[in-house]
C-alpha positions in Angstrom: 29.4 2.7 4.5 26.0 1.1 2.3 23.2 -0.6 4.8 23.5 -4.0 4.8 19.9 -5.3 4.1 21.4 -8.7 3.6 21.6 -8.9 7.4 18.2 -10.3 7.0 18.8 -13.0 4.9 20.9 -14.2 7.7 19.4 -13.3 10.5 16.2 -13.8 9.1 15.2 -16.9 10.9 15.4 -15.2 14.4 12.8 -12.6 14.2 10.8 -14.4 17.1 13.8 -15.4 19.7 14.1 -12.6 22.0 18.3 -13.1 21.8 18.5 -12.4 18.1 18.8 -8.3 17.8 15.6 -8.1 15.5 13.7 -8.7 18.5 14.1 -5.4 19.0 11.6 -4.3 16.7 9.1 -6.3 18.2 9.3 -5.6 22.6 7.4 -2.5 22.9 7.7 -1.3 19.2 5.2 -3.3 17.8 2.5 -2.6 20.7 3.1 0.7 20.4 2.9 1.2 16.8 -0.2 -1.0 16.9 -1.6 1.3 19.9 -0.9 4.4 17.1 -2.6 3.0 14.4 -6.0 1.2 16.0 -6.2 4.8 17.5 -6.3 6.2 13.5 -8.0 3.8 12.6 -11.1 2.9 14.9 -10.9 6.6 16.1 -10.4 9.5 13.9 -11.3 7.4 11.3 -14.1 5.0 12.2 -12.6 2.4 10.3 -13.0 -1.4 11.8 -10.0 -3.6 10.7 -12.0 -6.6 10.5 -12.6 -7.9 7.3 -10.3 -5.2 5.5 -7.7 -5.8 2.9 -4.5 -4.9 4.3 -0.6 -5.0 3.0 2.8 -4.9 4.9 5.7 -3.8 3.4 8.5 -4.8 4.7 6.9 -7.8 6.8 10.1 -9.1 8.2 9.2 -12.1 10.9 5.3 -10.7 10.7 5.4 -8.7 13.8 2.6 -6.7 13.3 1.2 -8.8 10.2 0.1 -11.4 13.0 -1.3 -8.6 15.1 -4.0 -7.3 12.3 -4.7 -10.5 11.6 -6.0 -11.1 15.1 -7.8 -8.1 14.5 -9.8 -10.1 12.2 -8.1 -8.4 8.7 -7.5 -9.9 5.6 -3.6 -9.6 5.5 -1.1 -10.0 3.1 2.6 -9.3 3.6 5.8 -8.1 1.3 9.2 -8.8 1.7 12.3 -9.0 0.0 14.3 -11.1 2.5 13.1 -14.6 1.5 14.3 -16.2 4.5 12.5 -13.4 6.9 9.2 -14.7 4.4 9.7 -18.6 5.2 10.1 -17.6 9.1 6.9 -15.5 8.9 4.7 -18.0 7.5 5.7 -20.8 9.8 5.7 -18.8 12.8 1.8 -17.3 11.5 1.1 -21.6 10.7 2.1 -22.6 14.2 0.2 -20.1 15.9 -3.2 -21.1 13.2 -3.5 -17.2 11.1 -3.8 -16.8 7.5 -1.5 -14.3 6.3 -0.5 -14.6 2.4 3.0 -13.8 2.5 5.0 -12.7 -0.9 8.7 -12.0 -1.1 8.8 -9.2 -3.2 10.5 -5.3 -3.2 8.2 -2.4 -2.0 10.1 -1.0 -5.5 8.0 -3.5 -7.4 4.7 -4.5 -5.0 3.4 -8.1 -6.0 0.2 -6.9 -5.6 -3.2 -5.5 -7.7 -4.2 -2.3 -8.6 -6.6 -1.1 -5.8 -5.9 -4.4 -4.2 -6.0 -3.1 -0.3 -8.1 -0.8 2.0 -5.0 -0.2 4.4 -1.2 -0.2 3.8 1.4 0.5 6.3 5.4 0.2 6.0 7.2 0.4 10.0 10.9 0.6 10.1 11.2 0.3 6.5 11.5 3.3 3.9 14.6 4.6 5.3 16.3 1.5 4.0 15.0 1.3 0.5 16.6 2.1 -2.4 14.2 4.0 -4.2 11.9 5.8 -1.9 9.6 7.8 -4.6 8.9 4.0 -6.6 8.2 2.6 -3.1 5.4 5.6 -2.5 4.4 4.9 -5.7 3.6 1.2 -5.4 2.0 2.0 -1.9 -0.2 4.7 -3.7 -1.0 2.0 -6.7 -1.8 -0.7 -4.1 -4.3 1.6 -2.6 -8.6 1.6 -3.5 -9.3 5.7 -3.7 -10.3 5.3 -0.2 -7.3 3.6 0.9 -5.2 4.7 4.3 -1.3 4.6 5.0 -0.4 3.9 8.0 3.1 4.3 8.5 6.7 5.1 10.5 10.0 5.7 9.9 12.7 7.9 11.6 13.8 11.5 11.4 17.1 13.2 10.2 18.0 14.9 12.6 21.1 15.2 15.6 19.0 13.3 18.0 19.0 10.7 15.8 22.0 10.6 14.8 23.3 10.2 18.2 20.8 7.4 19.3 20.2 5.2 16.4 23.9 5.4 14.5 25.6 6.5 17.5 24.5 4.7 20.5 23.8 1.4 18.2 25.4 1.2 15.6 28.6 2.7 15.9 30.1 3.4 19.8 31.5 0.0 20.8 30.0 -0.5 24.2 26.6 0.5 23.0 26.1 -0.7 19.4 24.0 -4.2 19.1 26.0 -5.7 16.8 28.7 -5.1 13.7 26.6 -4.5 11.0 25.5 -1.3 9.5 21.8 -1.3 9.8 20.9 2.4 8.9 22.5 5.1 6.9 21.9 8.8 8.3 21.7 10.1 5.3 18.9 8.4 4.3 16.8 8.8 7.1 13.8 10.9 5.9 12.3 14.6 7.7 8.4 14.6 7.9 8.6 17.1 5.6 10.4 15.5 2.8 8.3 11.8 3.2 4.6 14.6 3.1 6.1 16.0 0.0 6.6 12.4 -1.9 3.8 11.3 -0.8 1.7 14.1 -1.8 3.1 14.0 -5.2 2.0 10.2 -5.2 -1.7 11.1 -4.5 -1.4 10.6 -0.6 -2.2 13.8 1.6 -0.7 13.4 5.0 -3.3 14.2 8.0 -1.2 13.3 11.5 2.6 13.3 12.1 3.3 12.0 16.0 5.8 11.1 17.8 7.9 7.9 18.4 10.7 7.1 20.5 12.2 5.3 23.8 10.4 6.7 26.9 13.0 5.3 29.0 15.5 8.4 30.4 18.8 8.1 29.0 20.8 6.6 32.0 18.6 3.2 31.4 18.8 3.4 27.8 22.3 3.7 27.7 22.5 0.5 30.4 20.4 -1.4 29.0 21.8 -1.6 25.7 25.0 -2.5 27.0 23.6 -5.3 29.3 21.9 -6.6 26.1 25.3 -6.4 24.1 26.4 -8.0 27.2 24.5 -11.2 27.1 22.9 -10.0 30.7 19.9 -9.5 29.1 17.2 -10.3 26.3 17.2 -8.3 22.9 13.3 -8.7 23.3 13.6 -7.7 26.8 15.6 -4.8 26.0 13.1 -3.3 24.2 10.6 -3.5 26.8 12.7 -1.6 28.8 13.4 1.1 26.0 9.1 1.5 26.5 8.8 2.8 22.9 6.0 4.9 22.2 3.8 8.2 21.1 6.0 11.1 22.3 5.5 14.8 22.0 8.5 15.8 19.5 9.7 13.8 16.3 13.4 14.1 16.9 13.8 10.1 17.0 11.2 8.8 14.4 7.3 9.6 13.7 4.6 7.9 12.9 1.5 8.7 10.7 -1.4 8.2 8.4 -2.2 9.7 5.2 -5.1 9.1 2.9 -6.0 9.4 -0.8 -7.0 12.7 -2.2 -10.3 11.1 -3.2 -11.0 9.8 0.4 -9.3 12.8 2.3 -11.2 13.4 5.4 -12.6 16.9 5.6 
């Protein structure tokens, strides 16, 4: 059965209320993938976000748009879900940050050549429909000194079990009735290094990222949360995703032009 990335455009309006099941992606996904990539960023590459030129793809709500923009970058944000775009720009209004959001596909980036310092895509390029285009346009969007920041999850058995399994497909388990992700077009490390290399970017970290919380509580907590007994948002507290050892659920990453490869 296709994803259904229309799910979106009607759930769109709910990224910020904790009962709405794309709260998910926010609980302890966003700190944690924000943890990641300050680490990259201020770190092994003494790069300070502040004043930078940064693009999301795939913005949804603006999880972490709103975060770099605290962090004092210059942000703009990509989405093709108009009504997700709309809900990101009132929720970024109400709480006083400039983020320029565009709805737009990562297939075809409204966006300059050279435009940004930093791009990163979370949760997002298993669901496209043209990955090699969408490394492309990330490539294009980039200065020669440009980072990727980015994370996306694995194909592999664990995966299958936890994220079409567990919550998509077993009834007491999965978070709702529509088909999210697609195993099949879940993407290996080794297959997103290869596109991306062919698009200019050299890969320079793969890590980790998954639930920390031992399988008993995952399994529990997803049913209370199908349940009503408790929060999407809080749900993913409780999931405490995070850097891991092994990339069996997902990975995060950075990669870097060839011209600005660090040594």
């Amino acid at each position: 059965m296709p994803i259904d990335n229309e799910v979106y455009e009607r759930e769109g309006a709910g990224w910020w209320d904790e009962d709405n099941p794309l709260n998910m992606l926010h609980g302890s996904m966003t700190p944690a993938r924000l943890t990641y990539f300050r680490t990259v960023l201020t770190q092994r590459l003494r790069l300070d976000p502040q004043g930078r030129r940064v693009l999301d793809v795939g913005c949804g709500g603006g999880f972490l748009a709103e975060q770099f923009a605290r962090l004092g970058s210059r942000v703009v944000g990509v989405d093709p879900s108009a009504v997700s775009i709309d809900t990101a720009r009132r929720h970024a209004a109400e709480n006083g940050l400039e983020i320029d959001y565009r709805v737009g596909h990562g297939e075809d980036l409204p966006v300059a050549d050279g435009e940004f310092d930093l791009v990163y895509s979370c949760d997002v390029l298993e669901h496209v429909s043209d990955l090699q285009r969408v490394l492309g346009e990330i490539s294009r969007a980039l200065t020669p000194q440009g980072v990727f920041l980015f994370d996306t999850v694995n194909r592999t058995r664990t995966s299958r079990l936890l994220a079409i399994k567990v919550l998509q497909e077993w009834r007491a388990t999965r978070i709702n009735d529509v088909t999210i992700h697609d195993w099949d077009m879940f993407i290996t490390p080794e297959e997103l290094e290869a596109g991306l290399r062919s698009e200019g970017l050299i890969v320079q970290e793969i890590a980790g990222l998954a639930p920390r919380a031992n399988p008993v509580s995952l399994l529990l907590n997803v049913s209370r949360a199908k349940r009503g007994k408790i929060s999407y948002g809080e749900l993913s507290r409780r999931l405490d995703f995070g850097q891991v050892k092994d990339t069996k659920v997902s990975y995060m990453g950075f990669a870097t032009k060839t011209a600005g490869a660090p040594p």
